[in-house]
N, C-alpha and C positions, 0 to 999 in steps of 0.2 A: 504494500500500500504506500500512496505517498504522501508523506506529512506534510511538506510543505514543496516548491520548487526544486530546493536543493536535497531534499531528503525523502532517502525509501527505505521502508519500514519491512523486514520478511520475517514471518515467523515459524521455525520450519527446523530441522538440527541443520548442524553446521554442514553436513556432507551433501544435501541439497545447491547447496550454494553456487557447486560447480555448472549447473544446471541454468542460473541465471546472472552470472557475468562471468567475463571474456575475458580467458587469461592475460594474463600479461595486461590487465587495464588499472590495477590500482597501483595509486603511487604510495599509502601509508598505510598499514595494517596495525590496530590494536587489541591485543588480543589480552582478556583477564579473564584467563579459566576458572576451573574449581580448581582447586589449591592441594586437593588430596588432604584435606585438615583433619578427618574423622568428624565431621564436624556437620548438624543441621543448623543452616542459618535462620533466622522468621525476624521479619523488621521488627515485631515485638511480641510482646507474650498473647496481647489480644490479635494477632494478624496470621493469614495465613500465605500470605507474600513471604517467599523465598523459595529454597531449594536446597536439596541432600548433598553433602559432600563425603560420601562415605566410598571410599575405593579400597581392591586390593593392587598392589605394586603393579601389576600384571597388564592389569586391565586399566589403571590408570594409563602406563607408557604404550600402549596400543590405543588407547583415544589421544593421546596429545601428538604422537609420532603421526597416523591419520590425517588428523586435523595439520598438523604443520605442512605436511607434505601439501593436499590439498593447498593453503592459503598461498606455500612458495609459487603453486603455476600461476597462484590471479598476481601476484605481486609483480610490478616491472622491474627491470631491469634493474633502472635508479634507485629502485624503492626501498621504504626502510620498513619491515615489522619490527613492534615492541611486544615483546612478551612480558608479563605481570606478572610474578611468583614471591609467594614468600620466602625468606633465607633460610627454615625450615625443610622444605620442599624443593630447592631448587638445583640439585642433584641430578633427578633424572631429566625435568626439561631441557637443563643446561647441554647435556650430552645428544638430545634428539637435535638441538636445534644446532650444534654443532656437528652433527654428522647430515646436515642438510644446507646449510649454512656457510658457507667458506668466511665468513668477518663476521664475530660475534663478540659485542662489546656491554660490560654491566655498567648500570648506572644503579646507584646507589640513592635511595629514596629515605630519607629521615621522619614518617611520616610521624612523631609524636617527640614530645620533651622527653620522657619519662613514663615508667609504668610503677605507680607506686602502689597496687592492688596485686605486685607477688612477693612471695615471700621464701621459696623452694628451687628461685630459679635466677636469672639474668631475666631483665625484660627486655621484650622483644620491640625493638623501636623502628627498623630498617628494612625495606623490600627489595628485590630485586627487578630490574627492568630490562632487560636486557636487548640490546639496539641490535637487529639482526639482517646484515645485508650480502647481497649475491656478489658484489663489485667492492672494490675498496675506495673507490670516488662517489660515493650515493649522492641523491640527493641533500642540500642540505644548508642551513640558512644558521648561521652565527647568532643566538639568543643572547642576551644576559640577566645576569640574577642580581638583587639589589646589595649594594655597596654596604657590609658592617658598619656602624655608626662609630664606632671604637678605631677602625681601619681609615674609616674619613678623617676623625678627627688629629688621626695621629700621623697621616702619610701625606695631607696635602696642606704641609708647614709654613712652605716656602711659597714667596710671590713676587709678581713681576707686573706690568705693567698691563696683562694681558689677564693675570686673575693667580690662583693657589695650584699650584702644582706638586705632584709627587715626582718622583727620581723613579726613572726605568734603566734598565743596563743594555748599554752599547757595548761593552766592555766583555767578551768572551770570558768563563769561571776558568781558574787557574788547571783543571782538569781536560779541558781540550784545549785545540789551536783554534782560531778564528782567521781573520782577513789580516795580512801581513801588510799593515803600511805607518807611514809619521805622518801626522797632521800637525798644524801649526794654527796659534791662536796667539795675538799678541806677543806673538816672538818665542813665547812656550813649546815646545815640542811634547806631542805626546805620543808613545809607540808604547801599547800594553807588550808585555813580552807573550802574554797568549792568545793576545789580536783580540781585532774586533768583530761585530755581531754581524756589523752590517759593511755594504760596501762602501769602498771611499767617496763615492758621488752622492751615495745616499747621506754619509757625515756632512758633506760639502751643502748639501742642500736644508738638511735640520741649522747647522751653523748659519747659514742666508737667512731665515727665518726666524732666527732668534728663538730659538726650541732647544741649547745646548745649556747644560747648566755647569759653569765651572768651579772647581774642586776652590775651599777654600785654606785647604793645605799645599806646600809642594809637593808634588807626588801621588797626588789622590787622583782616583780616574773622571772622565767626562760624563753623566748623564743627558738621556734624554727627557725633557720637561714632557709630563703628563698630567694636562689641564681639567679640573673638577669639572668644567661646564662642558669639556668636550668628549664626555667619557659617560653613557648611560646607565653603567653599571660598570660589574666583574664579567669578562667573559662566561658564559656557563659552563663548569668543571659537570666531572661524574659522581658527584657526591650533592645531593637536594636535598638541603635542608632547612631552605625557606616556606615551603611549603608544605602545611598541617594536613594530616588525616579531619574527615568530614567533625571524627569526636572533639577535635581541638579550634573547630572551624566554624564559621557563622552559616553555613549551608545545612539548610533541613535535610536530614533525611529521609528518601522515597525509597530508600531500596538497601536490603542489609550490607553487600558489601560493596556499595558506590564510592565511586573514590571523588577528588576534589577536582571542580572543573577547570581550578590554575595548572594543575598536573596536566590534564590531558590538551588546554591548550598549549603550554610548552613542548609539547611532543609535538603536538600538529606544526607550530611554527616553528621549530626544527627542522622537518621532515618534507615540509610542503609548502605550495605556494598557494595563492589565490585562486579558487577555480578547478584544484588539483580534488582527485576522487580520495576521502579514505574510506574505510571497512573497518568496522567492529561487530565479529561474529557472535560472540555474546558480549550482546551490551547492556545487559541488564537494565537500569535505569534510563540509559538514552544518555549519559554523560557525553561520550564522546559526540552525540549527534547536534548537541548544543556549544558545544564548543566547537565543534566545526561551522556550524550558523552563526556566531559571534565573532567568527575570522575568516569568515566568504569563502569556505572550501566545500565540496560536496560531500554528502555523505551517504554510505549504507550502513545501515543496523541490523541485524539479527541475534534471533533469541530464541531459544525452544519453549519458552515459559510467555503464555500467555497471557497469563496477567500483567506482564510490562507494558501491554498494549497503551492502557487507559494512561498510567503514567508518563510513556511518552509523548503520547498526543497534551497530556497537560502540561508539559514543557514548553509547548509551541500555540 
């Protein structure tokens, strides 16, 4: 069915799918299976909304192996699946999806402060995500995550006419070589003995520009000025931990184990561009199909569980 222009709604198991799009047509796949937890989930004690997670080893790694295969032919070329697993559990997906997968990379999801309701255990704070692509060039769009307030206040000391800057290194670590050459500054000569990062034309032109920041010892090396205004964030590492599970989060609950819709648009704009198709074969609440609406990308949902029906459509 279609929700709205950009979204179609199928409810059916995942191995239908093949049936109604055309390999090789999606650019983004997210996929948050059952977890193998031993576990019945229900959004609450009064609701009959959710679903069994009860497997044995067996038969778990023949639906996930299955299903991967399947998703790898819709997926293109460029494209990226995220797989969803707890650190628990993520042993055997890991191995399916690297024996199907030539570049398989974990991202690290911080989804809580803290679990202070154990007491026999470590609490469990961190998910696995794992970024799984055919090619080692995917598609793929440069995010950032917001800047520490602690790290602002402490790195961007220094200023100039142009505003507060932090110190970047031009200057190769004393563990490798870099660019072998002397540049000169005021009659200064500077030649790291284990070079520099960048080329000499590229130094020559941060110098022109007034972007250099010089040492105010003799002997200390050159940085490059890195201006507060012109810098939107950290680039985003593999390690998320700006971003809260739904328990720690201002998002209501429709659905026992729906994740936050900051997470799944980060992976979208990651992964895709505007107008680009993704897939979430069980999408439980329709997360991903709302965060794909809220950043102009298309989307498919499926679910074997019909009751997500109503839920989704109340999304939209």
């Amino acid at each position: 069915m279609d929700i709205n222009t950009s979204l179609k709604l199928y409810i059916g198991d995942v191995s239908e799918l093949e049936t109604k799009i055309n390999p090789g047509s999606i650019n983004m796949i997210y996929l948050d299976p059952p977890f193998n937890s031993d576990r019945d989930y229900k959004l609450n004690h009064k609701s009959d909304i959710g679903f069994g997670d009860k497997w044995n080893d067996n038969d778990y790694e023949k639906f996930i192996t299955l299903t991967i295969n399947l998703l790898h032919r819709l997926l293109k070329k460029d494209g990226t699946l995220f797989f969803h697993i707890s650190t628990s559990e993520m042993f055997l997906p890991e191995k399916i999806l690297r024996n199907r997968f030539k570049y398989v990379t974990p991202i690290f999801w911080k989804k809580c402060r803290s679990k202070n309701n154990v007491k026999n255990k470590m609490g469990s704070t961190i998910d696995i995500i794992f970024q799984c692509n055919k090619v080692s060039k995917p598609k793929f769009n440069l995010v950032y995550q917001p800047r520490d307030e602690n790290y602002v206040k402490n790195s961007f000391k220094n200023k100039d006419e142009r505003g507060n800057y932090s110190l970047g290194h031009i200057v190769t670590e004393k563990t490798k070589t870099g660019y072998l050459y002397e540049f000169t500054i005021n009659d200064t000569k500077y030649s790291p003995e284990s070079g520099w990062r960048i080329k000499k034309s590229e130094l020559q032109k941060l110098y022109d520009d007034n972007r250099i920041h010089l040492p105010k010892k003799l002997g200390g090396n050159l940085y490059k000025k890195i201006y507060l205004h012109e810098t939107p964030g950290k680039p985003c590492t593999d390690l998320w931990d700006d971003i809260h599970s739904l328990s720690q989060g201002k998002e209501k609950r429709v659905y026992p184990t729906e994740k936050p819709i900051k997470l799944l648009e980060r992976l979208i704009s990651i992964s895709t561009d505007e107008n680009d198709i993704v897939l979430d074969p069980m999408c439980g609440s329709g997360t991903t199909g709302k965060a794909c609406d809220n950043l102009s990308r298309n989307c498919i949902l499926n679910d074997i569980n019909e009751d997500v029906v109503d839920i989704i459509k109340s999304r939209f």
